[in-house]
C-alpha positions in Angstrom: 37.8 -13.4 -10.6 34.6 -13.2 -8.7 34.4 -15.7 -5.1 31.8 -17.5 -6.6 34.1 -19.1 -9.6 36.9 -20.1 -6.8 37.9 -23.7 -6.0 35.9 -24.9 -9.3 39.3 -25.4 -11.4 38.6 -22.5 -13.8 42.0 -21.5 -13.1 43.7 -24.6 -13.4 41.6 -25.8 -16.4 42.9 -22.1 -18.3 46.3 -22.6 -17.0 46.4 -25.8 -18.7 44.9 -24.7 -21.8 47.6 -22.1 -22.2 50.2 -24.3 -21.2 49.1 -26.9 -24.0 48.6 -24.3 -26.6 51.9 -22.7 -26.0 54.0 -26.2 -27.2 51.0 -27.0 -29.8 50.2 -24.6 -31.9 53.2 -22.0 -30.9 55.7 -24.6 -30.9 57.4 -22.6 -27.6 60.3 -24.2 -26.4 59.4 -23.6 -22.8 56.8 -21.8 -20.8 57.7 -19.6 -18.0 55.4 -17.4 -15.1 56.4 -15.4 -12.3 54.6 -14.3 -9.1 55.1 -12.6 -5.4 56.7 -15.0 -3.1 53.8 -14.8 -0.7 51.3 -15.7 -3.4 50.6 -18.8 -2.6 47.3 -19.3 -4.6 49.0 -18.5 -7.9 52.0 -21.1 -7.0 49.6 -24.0 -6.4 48.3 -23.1 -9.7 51.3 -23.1 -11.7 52.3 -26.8 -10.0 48.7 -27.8 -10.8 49.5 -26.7 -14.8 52.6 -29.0 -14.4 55.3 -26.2 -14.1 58.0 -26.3 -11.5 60.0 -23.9 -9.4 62.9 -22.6 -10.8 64.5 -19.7 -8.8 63.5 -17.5 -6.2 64.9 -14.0 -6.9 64.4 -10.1 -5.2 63.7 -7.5 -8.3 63.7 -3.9 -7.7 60.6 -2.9 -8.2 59.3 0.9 -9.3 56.3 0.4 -6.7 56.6 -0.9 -3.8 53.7 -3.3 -2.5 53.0 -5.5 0.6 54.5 -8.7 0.4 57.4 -7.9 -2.2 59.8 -7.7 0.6 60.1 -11.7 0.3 60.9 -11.5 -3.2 59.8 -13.4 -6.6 59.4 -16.6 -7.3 59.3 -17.7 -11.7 57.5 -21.5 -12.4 58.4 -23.1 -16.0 58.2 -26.2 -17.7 59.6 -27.2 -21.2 58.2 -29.0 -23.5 59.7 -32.5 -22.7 58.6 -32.0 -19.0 55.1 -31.5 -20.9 55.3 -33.9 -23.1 56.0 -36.6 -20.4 53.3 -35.4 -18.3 51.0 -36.0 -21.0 52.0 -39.8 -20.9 51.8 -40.6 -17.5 49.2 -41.9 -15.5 46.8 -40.0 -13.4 
């Protein structure tokens, strides 16, 4: 994603969308991302699409890269969490 687009909510406006989509027309029981530890940009944005952290966990990776030495962390939320969320008040 190019500088320009950051901080406008594109990511947190897609997130959302695929979140909702995923319980709607998929009928998923539960939706689930992972990401680097240390990537705290991508966290924010799976709290922002309502998710939640579930585990922190150290994979062995084929590659290593900088960062990956403080392990994983995987965001999920199931659909009653969503469907709650949907009925509360901002």
């Amino acid at each position: 994603m190019r500088c320009e687009a950051w901080g406008k909510g594109y990511a947190t406006e897609g997130s959302r969308a695929l979140v909702s989509k995923g319980f709607t027309e998929f009928e998923v029981r539960r939706v689930v991302a992972p990401s680097m530890a240390v990537n705290t940009a991508s966290r924010l944005e799976m709290e922002k699409s309502g998710m939640r952290l579930v585990r922190t966990f150290v994979a062995a990776w084929p590659v290593s890269i900088p960062g990956d030495e403080h392990g994983d962390v995987e965001y999920a939320i199931s659909r009653t969490e969503w469907e709650l969320g949907r009925t509360e008040s901002p």
